[in-house]
N, C-alpha and C positions, 0 to 999 in steps of 0.2 A: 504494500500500500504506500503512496509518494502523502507525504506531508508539507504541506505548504507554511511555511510562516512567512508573513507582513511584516513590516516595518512597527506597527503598533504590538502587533504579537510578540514579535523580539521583544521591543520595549519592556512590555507586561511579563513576558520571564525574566527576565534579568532583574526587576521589580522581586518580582515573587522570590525570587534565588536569595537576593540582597535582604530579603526579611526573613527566610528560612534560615539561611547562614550565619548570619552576620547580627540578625535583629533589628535592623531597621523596619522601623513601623512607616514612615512618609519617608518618600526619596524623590529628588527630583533632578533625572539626567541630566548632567551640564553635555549636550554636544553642540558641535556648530553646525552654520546651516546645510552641512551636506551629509548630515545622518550620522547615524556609525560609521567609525575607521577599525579595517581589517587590515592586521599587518600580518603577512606569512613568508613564510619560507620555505623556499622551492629550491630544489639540486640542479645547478646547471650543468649538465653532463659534459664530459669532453672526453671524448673514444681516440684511443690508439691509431697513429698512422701511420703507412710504411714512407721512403723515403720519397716515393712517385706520386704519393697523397692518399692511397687509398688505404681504405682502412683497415686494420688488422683483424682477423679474425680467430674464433676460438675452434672447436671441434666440432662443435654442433652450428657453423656455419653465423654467429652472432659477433656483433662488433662489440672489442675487448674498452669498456669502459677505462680510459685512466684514470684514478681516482687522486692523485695527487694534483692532476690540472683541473679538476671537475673543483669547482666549489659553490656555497649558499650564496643567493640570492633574496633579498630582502622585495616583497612587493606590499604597496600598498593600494587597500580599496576601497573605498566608501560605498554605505547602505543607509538609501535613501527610503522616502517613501512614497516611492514607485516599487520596489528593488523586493525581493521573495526570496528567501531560503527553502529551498528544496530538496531533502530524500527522502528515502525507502526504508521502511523498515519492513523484519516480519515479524507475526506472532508465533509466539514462543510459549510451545503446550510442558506443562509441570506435570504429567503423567507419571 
C-alpha cells in the first residue's frame, strides 16, 4: 500500500513526535518560506579505469567501483506545500 504525506501531514508528525519524545505540549515550527530543508547524503561512485578509459571489470562482467576516489556528496532539498512524501509499506501478520 503507497502512503502519501503532505506538507501539513509532515508538519502534524513531527508535532506529535516533539510531544511524544520530548514533551512539548505547543510547538510552533520556525521554517522559512520554502518548507522543510532535507539534507542527504549520496555516494558519488567513481569505477576503475584501464589506461584506454574503459572501464575495469570484475568476473561477473560489472564495473570495479574505486572506493578511494568514490566519495559523499552533501545535497540539499526543500519541502514545500505542494511537495508529498511517498512509500510502500506492507502488512505484517503476528501469527
Amino acid at each position: 500500500m503507497e502512503i502519501k504525506l503532505g506538507f501539513y501531514d509532515l508538519e502534524q508528525a513531527i508535532k506529535l513526535h516533539l510531544k511524544k519524545v520530548y514533551g512539548f505540549d505547543n510547538v510552533d515550527i520556525d521554517y522559512d518560506c520554502s518548507g522543510f530543508n532535507f539534507e542527504v547524503r549520496e555516494l558519488d561512485n567513481v569505477y576503475k579505469k584501464h589506461k584506454n578509459g574503459k572501464f575495469k571489470k570484475d568476473k561477473n562482467g560489472y564495473s570495479i567501483l574505486d572506493v578511494e576516489k568514490s566519495k559523499w556528496i552533501t545535497k540539499y532539498f526543500s519541502f514545500g506545500e505542494c511537495d508529498e512524501l511517498s512509500f510502500y509499506v506492507k502488512e505484517v501478520s503476528h501469527e
